[in-house]
TORPA-918943 format. One record per residue (C-alpha): chain; x, y, z. Coordinates in steps of 0.001 Angstrom, whole numbers. Layout:
% residues N
SITE  dogu       xx       yy       zz
SITE     A        X        Y        Z
...
This chain:
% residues 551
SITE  dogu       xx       yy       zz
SITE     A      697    28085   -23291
SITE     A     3555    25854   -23313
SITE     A     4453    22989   -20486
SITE     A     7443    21711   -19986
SITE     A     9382    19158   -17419
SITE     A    12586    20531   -16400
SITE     A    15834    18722   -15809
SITE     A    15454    18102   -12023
SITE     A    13133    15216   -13308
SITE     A    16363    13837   -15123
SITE     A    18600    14771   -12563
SITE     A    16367    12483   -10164
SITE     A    16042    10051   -12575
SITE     A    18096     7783   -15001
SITE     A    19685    10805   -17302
SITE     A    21182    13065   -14108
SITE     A    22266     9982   -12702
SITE     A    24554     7958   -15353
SITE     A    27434    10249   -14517
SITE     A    27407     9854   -11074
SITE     A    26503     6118   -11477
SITE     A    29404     3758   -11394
SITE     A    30817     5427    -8343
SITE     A    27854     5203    -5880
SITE     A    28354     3198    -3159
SITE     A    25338     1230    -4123
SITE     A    26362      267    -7239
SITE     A    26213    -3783    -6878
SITE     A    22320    -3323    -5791
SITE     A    21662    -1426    -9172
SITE     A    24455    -3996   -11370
SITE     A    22070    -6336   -10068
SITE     A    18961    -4702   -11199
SITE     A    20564    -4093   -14136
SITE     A    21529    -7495   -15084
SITE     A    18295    -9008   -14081
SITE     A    15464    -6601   -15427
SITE     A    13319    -7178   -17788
SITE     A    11202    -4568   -18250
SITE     A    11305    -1170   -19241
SITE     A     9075      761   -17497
SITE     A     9480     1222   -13627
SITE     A     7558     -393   -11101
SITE     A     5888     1403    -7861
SITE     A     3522      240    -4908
SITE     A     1055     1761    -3966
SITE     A    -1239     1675    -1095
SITE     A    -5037     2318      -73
SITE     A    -5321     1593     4128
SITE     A    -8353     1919     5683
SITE     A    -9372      907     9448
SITE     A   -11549    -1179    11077
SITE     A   -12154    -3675     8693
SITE     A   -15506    -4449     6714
SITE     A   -18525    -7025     6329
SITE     A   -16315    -9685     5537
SITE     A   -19664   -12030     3838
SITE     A   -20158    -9062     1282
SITE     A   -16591    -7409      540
SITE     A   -15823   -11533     -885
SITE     A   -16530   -13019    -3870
SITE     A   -18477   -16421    -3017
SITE     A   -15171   -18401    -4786
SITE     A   -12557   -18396    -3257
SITE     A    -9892   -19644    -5999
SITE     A    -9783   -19396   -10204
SITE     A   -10829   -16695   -12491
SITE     A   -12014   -13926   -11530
SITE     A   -14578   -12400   -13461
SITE     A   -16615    -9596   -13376
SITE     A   -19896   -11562   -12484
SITE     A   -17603   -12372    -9575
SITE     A   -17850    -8589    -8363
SITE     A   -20845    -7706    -8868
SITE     A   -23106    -9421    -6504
SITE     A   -20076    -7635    -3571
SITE     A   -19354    -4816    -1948
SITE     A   -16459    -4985    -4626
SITE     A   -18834    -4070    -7572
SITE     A   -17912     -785    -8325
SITE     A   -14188    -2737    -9799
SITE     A   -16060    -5030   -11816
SITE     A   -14974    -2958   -15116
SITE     A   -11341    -3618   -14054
SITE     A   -11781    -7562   -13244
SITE     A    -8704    -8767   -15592
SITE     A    -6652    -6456   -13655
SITE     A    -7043    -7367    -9859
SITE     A    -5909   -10211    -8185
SITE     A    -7489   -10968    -4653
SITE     A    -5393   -13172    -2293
SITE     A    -7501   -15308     -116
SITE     A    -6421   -16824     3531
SITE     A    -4252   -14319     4540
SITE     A    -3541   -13709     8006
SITE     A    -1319    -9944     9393
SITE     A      205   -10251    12716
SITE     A     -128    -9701    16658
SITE     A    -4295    -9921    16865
SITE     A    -5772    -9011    20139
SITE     A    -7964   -11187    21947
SITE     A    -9658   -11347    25144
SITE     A    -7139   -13996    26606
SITE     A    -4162   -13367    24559
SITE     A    -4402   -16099    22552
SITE     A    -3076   -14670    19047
SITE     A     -499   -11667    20263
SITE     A       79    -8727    23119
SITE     A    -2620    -7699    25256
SITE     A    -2017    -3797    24778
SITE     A    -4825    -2808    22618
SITE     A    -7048    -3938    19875
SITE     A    -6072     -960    17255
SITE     A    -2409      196    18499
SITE     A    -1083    -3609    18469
SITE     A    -2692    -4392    15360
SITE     A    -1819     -927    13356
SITE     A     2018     -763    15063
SITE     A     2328    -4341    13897
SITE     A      609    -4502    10446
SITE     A     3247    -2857     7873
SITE     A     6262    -3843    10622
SITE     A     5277    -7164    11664
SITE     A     7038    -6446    14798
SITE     A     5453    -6402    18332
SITE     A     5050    -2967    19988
SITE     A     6608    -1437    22869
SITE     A     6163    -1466    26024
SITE     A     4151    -4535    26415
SITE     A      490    -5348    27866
SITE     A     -292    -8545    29077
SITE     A    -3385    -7073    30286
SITE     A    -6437    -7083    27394
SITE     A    -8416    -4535    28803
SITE     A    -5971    -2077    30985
SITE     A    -6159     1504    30442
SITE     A    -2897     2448    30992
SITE     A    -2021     4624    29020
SITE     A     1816     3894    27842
SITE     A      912      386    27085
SITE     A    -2567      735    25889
SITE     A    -2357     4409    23749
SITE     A     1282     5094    23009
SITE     A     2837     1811    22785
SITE     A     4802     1710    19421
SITE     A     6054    -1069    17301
SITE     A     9989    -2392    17580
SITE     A    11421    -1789    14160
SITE     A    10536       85    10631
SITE     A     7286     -517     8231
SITE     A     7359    -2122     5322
SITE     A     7207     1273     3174
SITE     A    10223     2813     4300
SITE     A    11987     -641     4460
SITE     A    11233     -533      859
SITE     A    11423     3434      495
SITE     A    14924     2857     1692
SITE     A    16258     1145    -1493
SITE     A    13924     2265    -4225
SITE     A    13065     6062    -3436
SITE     A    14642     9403    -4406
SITE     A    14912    10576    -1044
SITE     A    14971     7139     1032
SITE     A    10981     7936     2323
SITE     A     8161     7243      807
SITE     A     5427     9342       55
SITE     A     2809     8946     2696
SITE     A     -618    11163     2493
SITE     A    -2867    11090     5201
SITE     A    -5809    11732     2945
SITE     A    -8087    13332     6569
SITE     A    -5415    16161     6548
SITE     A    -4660    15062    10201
SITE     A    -1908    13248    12137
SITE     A    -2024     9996    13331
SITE     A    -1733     8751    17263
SITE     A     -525     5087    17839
SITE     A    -3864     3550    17952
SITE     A    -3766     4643    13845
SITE     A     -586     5255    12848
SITE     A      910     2640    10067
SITE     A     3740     4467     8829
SITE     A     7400     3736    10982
SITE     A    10474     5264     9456
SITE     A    12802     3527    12460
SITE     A    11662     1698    15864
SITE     A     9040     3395    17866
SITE     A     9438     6546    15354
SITE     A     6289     7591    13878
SITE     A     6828     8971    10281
SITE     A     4182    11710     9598
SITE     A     2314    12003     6318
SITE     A     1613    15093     3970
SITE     A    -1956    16496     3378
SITE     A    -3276    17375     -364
SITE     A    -1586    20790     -604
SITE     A     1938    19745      832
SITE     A     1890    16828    -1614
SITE     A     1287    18588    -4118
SITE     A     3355    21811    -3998
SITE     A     6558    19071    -3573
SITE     A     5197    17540    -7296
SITE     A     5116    20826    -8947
SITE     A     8881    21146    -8921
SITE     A     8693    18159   -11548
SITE     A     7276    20680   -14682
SITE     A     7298    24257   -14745
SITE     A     4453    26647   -16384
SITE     A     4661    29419   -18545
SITE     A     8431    28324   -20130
SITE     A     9499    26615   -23207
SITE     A    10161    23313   -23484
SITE     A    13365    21638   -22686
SITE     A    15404    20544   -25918
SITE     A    15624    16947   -23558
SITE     A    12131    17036   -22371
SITE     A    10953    17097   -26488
SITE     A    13549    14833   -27266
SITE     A    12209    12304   -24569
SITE     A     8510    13233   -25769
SITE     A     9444    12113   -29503
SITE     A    10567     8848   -28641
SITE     A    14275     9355   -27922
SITE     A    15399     7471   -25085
SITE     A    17659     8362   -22075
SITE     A    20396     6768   -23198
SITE     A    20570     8813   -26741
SITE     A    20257    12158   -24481
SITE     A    23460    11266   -22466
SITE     A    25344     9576   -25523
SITE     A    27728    12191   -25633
SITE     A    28484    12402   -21572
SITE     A    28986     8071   -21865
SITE     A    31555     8497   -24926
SITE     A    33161    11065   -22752
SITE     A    33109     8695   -20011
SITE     A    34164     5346   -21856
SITE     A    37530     7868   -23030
SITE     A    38544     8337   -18945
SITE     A    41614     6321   -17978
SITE     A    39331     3703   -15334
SITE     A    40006      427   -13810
SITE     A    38808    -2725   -15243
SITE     A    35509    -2538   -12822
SITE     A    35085      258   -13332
SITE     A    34629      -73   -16862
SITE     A    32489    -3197   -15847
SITE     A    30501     -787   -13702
SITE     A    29777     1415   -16767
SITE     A    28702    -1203   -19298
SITE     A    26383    -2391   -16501
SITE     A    24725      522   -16271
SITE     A    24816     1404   -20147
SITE     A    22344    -1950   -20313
SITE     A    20528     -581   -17257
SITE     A    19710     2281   -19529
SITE     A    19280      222   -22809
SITE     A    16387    -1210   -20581
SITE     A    14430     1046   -19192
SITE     A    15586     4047   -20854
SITE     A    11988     5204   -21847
SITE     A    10882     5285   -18658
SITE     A    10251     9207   -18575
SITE     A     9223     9201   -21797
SITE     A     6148     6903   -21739
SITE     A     4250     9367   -18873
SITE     A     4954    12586   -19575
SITE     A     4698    14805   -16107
SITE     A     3133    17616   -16811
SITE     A      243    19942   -15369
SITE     A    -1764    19218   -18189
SITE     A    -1682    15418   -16661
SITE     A    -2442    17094   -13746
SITE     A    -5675    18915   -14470
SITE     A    -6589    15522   -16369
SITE     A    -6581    13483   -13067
SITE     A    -8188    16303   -10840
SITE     A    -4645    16945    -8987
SITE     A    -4916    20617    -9357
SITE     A    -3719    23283    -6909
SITE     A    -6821    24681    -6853
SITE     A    -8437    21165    -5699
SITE     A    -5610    20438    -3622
SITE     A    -5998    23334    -1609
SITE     A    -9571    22575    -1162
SITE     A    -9034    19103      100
SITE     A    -5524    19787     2317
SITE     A    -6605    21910     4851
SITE     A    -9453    19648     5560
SITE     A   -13075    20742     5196
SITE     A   -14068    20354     9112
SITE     A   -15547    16592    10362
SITE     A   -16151    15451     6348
SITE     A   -13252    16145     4517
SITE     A   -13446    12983     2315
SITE     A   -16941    12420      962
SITE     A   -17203    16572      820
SITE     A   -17055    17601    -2992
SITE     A   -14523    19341    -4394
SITE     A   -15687    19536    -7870
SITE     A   -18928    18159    -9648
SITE     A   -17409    14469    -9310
SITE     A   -14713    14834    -7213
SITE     A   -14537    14934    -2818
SITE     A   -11194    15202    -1225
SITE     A   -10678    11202    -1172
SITE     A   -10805    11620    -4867
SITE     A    -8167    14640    -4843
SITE     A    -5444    12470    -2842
SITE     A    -5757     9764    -5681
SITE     A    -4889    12172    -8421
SITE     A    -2054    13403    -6437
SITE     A     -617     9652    -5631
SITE     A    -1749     8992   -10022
SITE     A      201    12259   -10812
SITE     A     3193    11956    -8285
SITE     A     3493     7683   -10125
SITE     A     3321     8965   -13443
SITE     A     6003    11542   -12993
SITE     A     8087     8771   -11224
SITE     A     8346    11213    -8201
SITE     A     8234     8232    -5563
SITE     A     7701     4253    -5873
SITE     A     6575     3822    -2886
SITE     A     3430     5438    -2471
SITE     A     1021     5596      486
SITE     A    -2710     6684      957
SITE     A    -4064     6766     4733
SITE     A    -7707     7299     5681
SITE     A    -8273     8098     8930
SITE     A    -9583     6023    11494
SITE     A   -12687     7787    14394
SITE     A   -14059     9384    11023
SITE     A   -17517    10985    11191
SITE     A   -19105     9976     7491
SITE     A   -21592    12881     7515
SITE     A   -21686    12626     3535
SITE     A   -23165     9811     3911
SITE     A   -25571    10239     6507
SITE     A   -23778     8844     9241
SITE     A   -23440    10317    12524
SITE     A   -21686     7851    14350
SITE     A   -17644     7816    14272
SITE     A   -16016     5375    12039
SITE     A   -14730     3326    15316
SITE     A   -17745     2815    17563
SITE     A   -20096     1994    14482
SITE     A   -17491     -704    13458
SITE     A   -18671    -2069    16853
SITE     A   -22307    -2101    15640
SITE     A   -22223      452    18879
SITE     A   -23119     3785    19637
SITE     A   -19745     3596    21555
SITE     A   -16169     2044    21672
SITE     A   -17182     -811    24129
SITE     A   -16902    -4298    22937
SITE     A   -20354    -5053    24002
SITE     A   -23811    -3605    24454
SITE     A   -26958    -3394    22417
SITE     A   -26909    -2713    18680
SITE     A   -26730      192    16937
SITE     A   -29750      867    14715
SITE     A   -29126      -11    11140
SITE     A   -25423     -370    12067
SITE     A   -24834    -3678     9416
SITE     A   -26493    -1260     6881
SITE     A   -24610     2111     7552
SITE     A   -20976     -238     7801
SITE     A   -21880    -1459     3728
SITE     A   -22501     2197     3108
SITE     A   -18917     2831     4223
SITE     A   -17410     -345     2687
SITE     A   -19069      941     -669
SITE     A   -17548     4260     -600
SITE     A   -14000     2838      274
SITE     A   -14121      746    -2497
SITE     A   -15438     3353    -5397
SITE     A   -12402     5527    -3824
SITE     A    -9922     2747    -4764
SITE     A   -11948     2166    -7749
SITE     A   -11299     6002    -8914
SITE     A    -7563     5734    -7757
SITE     A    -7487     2247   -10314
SITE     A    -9677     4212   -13313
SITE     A    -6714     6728   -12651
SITE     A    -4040     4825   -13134
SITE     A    -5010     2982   -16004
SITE     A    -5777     6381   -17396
SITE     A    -2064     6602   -18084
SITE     A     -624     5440   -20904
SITE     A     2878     3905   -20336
SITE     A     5022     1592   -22484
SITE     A     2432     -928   -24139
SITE     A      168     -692   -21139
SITE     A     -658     2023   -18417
SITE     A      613     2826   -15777
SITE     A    -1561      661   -13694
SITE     A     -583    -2495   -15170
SITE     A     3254    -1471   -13973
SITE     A     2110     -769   -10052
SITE     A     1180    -2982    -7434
SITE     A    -1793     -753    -6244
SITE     A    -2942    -2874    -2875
SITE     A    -6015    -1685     -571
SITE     A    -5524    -3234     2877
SITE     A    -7777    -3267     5669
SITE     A    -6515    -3205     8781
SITE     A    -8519    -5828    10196
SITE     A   -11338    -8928     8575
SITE     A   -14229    -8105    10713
SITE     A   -14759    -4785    12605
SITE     A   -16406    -5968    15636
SITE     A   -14425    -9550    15993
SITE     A   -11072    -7398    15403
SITE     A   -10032   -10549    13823
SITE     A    -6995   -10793    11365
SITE     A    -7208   -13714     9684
SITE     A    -9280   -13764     6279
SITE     A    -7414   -10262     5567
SITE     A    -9624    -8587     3277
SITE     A    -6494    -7554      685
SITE     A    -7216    -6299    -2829
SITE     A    -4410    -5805    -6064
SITE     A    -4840    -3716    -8974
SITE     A    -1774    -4440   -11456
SITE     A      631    -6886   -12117
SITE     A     3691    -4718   -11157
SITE     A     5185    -4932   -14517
SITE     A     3782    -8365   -14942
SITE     A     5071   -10067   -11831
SITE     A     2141   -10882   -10685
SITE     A     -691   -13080   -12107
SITE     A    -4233   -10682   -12337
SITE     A    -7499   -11551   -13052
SITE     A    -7354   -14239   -10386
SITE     A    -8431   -14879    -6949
SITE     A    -5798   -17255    -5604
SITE     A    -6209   -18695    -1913
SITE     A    -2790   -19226     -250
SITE     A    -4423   -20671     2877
SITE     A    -2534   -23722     4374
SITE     A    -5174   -25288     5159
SITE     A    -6446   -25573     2266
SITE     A    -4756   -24127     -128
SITE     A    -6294   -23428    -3786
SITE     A    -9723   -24586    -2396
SITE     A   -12213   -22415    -3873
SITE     A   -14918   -22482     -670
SITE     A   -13165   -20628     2039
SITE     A   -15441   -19332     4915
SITE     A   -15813   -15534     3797
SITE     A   -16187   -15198     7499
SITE     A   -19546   -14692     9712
SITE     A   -19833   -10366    10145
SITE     A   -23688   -11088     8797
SITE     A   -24137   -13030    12076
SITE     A   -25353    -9752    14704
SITE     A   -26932    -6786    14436
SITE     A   -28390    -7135    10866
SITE     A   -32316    -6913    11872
SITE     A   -31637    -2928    11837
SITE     A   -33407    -2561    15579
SITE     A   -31203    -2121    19151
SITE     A   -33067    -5173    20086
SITE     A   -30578    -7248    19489
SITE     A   -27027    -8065    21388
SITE     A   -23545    -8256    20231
SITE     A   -20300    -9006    22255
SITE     A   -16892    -7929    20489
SITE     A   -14617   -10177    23072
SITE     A   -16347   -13432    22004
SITE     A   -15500   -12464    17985
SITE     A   -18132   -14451    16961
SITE     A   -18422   -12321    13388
SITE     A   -14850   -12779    12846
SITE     A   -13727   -16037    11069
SITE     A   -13023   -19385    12784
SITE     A    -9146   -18718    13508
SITE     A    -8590   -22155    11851
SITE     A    -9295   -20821     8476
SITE     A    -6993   -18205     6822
SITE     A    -3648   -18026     8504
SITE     A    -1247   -18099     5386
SITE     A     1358   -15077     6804
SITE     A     1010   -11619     5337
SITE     A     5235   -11807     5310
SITE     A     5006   -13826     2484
SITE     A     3127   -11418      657
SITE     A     5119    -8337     1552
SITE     A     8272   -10569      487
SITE     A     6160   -10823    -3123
SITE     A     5553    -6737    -3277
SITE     A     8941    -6333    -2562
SITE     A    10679    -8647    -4752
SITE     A     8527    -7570    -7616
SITE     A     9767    -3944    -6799
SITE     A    13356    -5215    -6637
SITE     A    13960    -4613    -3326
SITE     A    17144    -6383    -1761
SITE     A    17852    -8967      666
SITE     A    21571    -9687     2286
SITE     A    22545   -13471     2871
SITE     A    20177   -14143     5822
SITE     A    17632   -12825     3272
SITE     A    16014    -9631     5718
SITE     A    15849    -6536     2883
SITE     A    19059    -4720     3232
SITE     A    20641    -1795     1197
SITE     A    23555    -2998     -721
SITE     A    21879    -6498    -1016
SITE     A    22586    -8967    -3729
SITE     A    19707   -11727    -3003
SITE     A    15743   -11890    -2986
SITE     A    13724   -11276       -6
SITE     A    12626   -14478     1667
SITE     A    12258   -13028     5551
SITE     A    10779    -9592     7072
SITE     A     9649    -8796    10565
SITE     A     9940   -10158    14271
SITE     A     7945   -13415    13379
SITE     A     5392   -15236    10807
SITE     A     3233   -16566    13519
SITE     A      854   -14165    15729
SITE     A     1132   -16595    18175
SITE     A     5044   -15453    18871
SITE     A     3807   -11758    19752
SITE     A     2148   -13092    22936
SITE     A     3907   -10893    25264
SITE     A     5572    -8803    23207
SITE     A     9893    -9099    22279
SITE     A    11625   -11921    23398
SITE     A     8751   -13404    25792
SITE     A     8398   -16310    22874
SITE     A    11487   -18502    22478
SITE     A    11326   -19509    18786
SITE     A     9805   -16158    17995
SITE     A    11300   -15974    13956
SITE     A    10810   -16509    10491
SITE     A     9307   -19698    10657
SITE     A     7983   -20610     6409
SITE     A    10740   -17807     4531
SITE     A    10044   -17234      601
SITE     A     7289   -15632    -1535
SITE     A     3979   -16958    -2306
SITE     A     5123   -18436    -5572
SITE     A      913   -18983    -6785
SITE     A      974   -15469    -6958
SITE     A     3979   -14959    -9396
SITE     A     2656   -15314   -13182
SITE     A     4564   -17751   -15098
SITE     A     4065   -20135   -11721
């Protein structure tokens, strides 16, 4: 039975669009891309976020600089990626924005999730402001929103068909602003897809039971875009035009010269598809949800839902649907799968309970490296996905940023330094892999960072024990590991080829690099939310340059 892509793929992509191309409106943004790229196939982010945190003394390697090898991983919580070691690249001494603390030391006193979630993508403060830690009001402490856009639609803006990303909340539920990450505009919550919306808006990118396109085999041969639309250019080159206009043409000829293979090196097909596990039949079984357990529920012999989402996000990269790509797990998750029966939240407290202090939960150290371990075999399967995919001389893995962020080091301490942050690909080689690089400023390529102290409570697996959340004595010293996640984001987009405009804030129609994003670099500057800080800015602009290869 015969599969075929139709032309809406090429009308999205670089064959509908040469016509149309030298009289955009954003044509200097893509003259620039085309006289600086050098690679052929396309580049997308994509992005595992998961809450709460993890045991920060297991999820690191013991090194915390050089190589990293796969004897690295396996003594960790990281194991289950030990296959993909060459791959990854693990910044160390990171620190996201606006951290709650018992005396506002580090950022607003609204709320130890909605501050640090509103703020982590944005790095803006959120709305209306707290400068009480442990109010329970509810505008300030449950609704409170952050002050500008998140980093995916910031990027999403620039880079994607439809100017959103593609954001899948992978629990089939909505998000409140103690777990929302996703802002399309200030204090506008942008609401993600489950499995079977996702996938019914990918299906529209091959069609079943047709024959193939005359382009489509063409493309599948070997023939690149450019060759497809030679006869529309000549046309084109013939039309009376301006002098820039001409310019504007050529520019884009060598845009297609460039990365004109770019559909052909993944085809998108249902075949792919059914390879990956991003079926309808599967996504119908993980959309809807399947009650309280939804993710470690199975949906085949080796797949559960979590599994089903990263197909979908594999499928919708290799068909070049979206760049931008998000996956959300849920935070308050019940992990019944794997014999948990405490909510994602209160055991990330080593609770029974929300509090921040109280007696320890049973076995709480134990069931929290049960739920690390199944995070990371998720992103694990998502990587083994992607770099399932032939594209160009690699896969498509090696031309993706694929990042898994945590929203937080240490559970309990609700600490943000020592960000646990992991990368799978080089984005099309921008970045160096198989490395563990520490950025911190303190020390900065040392290779003995503190991997923080969440083995310090609550490990003897008995309630008789005591652990206080306000004190964050299982975070990490808040000396250690403050390098600004800005810089990084100013990496992921740069390597994406997101723009910048002279004062170097992304902005479409830009010309430069992206040296500045978000309200401030320091999470000392969020202390009472907008405008209650003076200096409150950009304070140490530009990429982490150790992370570039070639640096």
């Amino acid at each position: 039975m015969a599969r075929y892509m139709n032309r809406r793929i090429f009308l999205k992509g670089l064959g509908g669009a040469v016509l149309a191309a030298p009289f955009l409106s954003s044509i200097a943004e893509r003259e620039a891309r085309a006289q600086s790229a050098t690679v052929s196939s396309p580049q997308r982010f994509i992005v595992m976020f998961t809450h709460y945190g993890c045991i920060t003394n297991q999820w690191f390697p013991a090194k915390s600089h050089g190589p990293l090898t796969a004897d690295d991983l396996t003594p960790t919580t990281l194991a289950p990626l030990a296959p993909y070691a060459d791959k990854l690249l693990i910044p160390r001494g990171i620190r996201s924005m606006n951290e709650w603390t018992a005396r506002m030391t580090r950022g607003q006193g609204n709320d130890s999730h909605t501050q640090i979630v509103g703020s982590f993508f944005t790095c803006q403060p959120v709305t209306p402001n707290s400068n009480d830690p442990f109010s329970f009001e509810p505008a300030t402490k449950f609704q409170a929103q952050p002050i500008g856009p998140s980093l995916d639609h910031v990027m999403a803006q620039q880079l994607s068909p439809s100017g959103t990303p593609l954001l899948m909340n992978t629990g089939g539920r909505s998000d409140s602003a103690q777990s929302a990450v996703s802002y399309s505009a200030a204090e506008t919550m942008f609401s993600g897809l489950n499995a079977t919306q996702a996938y019914s808006g990918l299906t529209g990118l091959f069609e079943q039971d047709a024959p193939m396109s005359p382009d489509t085999y063409q493309s599948i041969r070997g023939q690149s875009i450019i060759d497809l639309v030679s006869d529309d250019l000549s046309t084109l080159e013939r039309f009376d035009m301006s002098q820039a206009d001409r310019e504007k043409l050529s520019a884009w000829k060598e845009l297609l010269h460039q990365t004109g293979t770019v559909i052909a090196s993944a085809q998108c097909t249902e075949e792919l598809g059914a390879m990956l596990g991003a079926t309808q039949s599967n996504a119908g079984s993980a959309g809807g949800g399947f009650g309280s357990d939804g993710l470690t529920s199975q949906v085949t012999d080796s797949m559960d839902g979590a599994d089903v989402y990263s197909s979908i996000a594999a499928l919708a990269a290799a068909c070049n649907a979206n760049p931008v790509i998000f996956l959300k797990y849920p935070g308050n998750y019940v992990f019944s799968g794997l014999d948990i029966n405490t909510e994602s939240h209160s055991l990330s407290h080593r609770l029974d309970n929300a509090g921040m202090q109280g007696n320890c939960l049973p076995n709480a150290v134990e069931m929290l490296l049960r739920v690390d371990d199944f995070y990371t075999r998720k992103f694990a399967n998502l990587v083994g996905m992607l770099d399932s995919i032939p594209e160009g001389t690699g896969s498509v893995l090696d031309n993706t940023a694929t990042v898994w962020f945590n929203e937080m080091s240490d559970g309990n301490a609700h600490n943000l330094n020592n960000a646990p942050i992991l990368q799978a690909g080089s984005a099309g080689g921008y970045f160096k892999t198989g490395q563990i690089i520490n950025v911190d400023p303190a020390g900065p390529g040392a290779a003995d960072m503190s991997n923080g102290a969440s083995m310090s409570a609550c490990t003897d697996g008995t309630s008789g024990q005591t652990i206080n959340g306000t004190t964050q004595s299982t975070g990490t010293e808040p000396s250690v590991a403050n390098a600004p996640i800005n810089k990084y984001f100013y990496n992921l987009m740069n390597a994406m080829g997101v723009k910048a405009g002279a004062d170097g804030f992304p902005a479409v129609g830009g010309t430069a690099e992206v040296t500045h994003f978000g309200y401030s670099d320091r999470t000392e500057d969020f202390i009472g939310g907008e405008g209650a800080v003076a200096d409150a800015a950009i304070h140490d602009p530009g990429e982490f340059t150790e992370l570039k290869s070639g640096s």
